[in-house]
N, C-alpha and C positions, 0 to 999 in steps of 0.2 A: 504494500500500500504506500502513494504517494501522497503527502500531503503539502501542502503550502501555508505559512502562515504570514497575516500582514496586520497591521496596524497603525493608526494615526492619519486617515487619510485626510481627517478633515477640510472635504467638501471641495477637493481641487480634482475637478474634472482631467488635468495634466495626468497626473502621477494616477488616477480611477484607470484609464486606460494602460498607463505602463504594466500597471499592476494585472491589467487582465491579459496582455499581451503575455507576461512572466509567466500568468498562470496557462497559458496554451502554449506557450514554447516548454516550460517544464514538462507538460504534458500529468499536470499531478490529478488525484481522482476528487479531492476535498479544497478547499478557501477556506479556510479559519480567520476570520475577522475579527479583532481585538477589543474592537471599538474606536469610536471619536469618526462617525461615516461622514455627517455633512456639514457640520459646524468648526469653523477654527477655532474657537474658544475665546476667551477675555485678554487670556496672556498670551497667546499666539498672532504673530501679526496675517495679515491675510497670506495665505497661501500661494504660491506661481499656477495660474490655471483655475480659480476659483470659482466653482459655480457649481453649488449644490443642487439643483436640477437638474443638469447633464449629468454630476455624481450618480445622484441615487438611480436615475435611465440607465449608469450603466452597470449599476450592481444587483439594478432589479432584473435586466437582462441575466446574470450569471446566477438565480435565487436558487434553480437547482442545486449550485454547484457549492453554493454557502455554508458554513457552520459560525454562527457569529455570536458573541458577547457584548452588554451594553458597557461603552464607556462613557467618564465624568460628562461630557458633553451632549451626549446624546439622549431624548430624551421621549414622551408620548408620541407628541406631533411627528417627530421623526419615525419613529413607528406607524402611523397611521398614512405616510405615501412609503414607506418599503415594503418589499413584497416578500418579504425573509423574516423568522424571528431575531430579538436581536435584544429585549430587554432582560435578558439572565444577565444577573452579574457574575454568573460565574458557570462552569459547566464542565463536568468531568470524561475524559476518553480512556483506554484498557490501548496500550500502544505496547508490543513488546513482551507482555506480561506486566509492566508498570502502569502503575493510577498518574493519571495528567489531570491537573488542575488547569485549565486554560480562565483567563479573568483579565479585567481591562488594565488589574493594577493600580486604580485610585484607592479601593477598597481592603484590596485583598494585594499583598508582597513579598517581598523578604522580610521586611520589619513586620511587617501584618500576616504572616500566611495563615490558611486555612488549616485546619483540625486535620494534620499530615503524619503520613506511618516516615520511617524509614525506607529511603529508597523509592517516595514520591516524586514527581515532575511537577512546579509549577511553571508556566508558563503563563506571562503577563507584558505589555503594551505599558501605552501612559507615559514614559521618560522621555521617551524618544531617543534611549541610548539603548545601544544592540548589547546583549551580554549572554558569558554560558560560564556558570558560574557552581561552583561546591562547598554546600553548606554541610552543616551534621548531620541532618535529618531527609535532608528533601536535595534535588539539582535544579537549578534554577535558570531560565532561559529569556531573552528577552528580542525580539523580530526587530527593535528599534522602530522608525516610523519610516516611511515607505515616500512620507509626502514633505517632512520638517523634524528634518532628524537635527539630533541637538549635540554639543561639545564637539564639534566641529566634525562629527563622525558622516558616511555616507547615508545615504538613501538606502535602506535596508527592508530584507525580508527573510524569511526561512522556511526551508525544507527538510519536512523529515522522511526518510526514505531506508529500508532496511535494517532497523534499529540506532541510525546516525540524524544529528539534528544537523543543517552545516548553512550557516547564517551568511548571505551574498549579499552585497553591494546589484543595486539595481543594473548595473552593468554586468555584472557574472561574477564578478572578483569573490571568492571566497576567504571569509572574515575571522568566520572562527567554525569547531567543530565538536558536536560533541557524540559521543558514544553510548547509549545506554544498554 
């Protein structure tokens, strides 16, 4: 099983499309969306490509193909023109033989994580810094933002594929990798 995962589009029809192109050239079977679909938010300045109407056309386009979580920014209304669910804050997948927390990361993080065994996955959005990291308890993984990535890091996303997560630069460049 192929999966992709992305987050932070806020609402830039630019980077909606890159991100679907990504996801047809991977060729992956799932979209896992973090949160943050059509709004840039208060502290974010507007986006390159901005237009959350063209956004949401084109991820209501891909609804099959979605598994999404709500993040900080998004909210009812947003919900009521997407054609996907999307207001869980959080939502668990069996990858591997491991539990995968997937969450937007306002709520739920490393400082915050959920009620997790040993040898958990969570996996969270919201920073917009890409990370594959090892705690005591749980591995911790983050896609970055795909549309307003922060600390000077790329435009990011991630695939999980054969029991390997391996976090790419929208260009292909591979960033980090992790093994579970």
């Amino acid at each position: 099983m192929k999966l992709l995962f992305a987050s932070d589009i806020h609402g830039s029809s630019k980077y909606a499309k890159i991100l679907k192109d990504i996801f047809e050239s991977e060729k992956a079977e799932k979209l896992i969306l973090l949160g943050d679909y059509l709004y840039h938010g208060p502290r974010n300045d507007l986006p390159d490509g901005y237009n959350p109407k063209e956004t949401l056309s084109i991820l209501n386009g891909m609804k099959d193909s979605l598994f999404c979580v709500r993040g900080n920014c998004d909210g009812e209304v947003d919900q009521m023109v997407l054609d996907f669910p999307m207001m869980a804050d959080y939502a668990m997948l069996y990858l591997n033989g491991k539990r995968v927390y997937i969450t937007h990361g306002h709520n739920f993080n490393p400082e915050n994580p959920l009620k997790m065994q040993k040898g958990d996955i969570l996996i969270n959005g919201h920073t917009h810094v890409w990370k594959a990291q090892e705690f005591d308890e749980f591995t911790y993984l983050n896609p970055g933002s795909v549309t307003l990535p922060k600390e000077n890091q790329n435009h990011s996303y991630m695939v999980y594929e054969d029991g390997i997560f391996t976090i790419k630069s929208i260009d292909g460049e591979i960033l980090a990798t992790k093994k579970i």
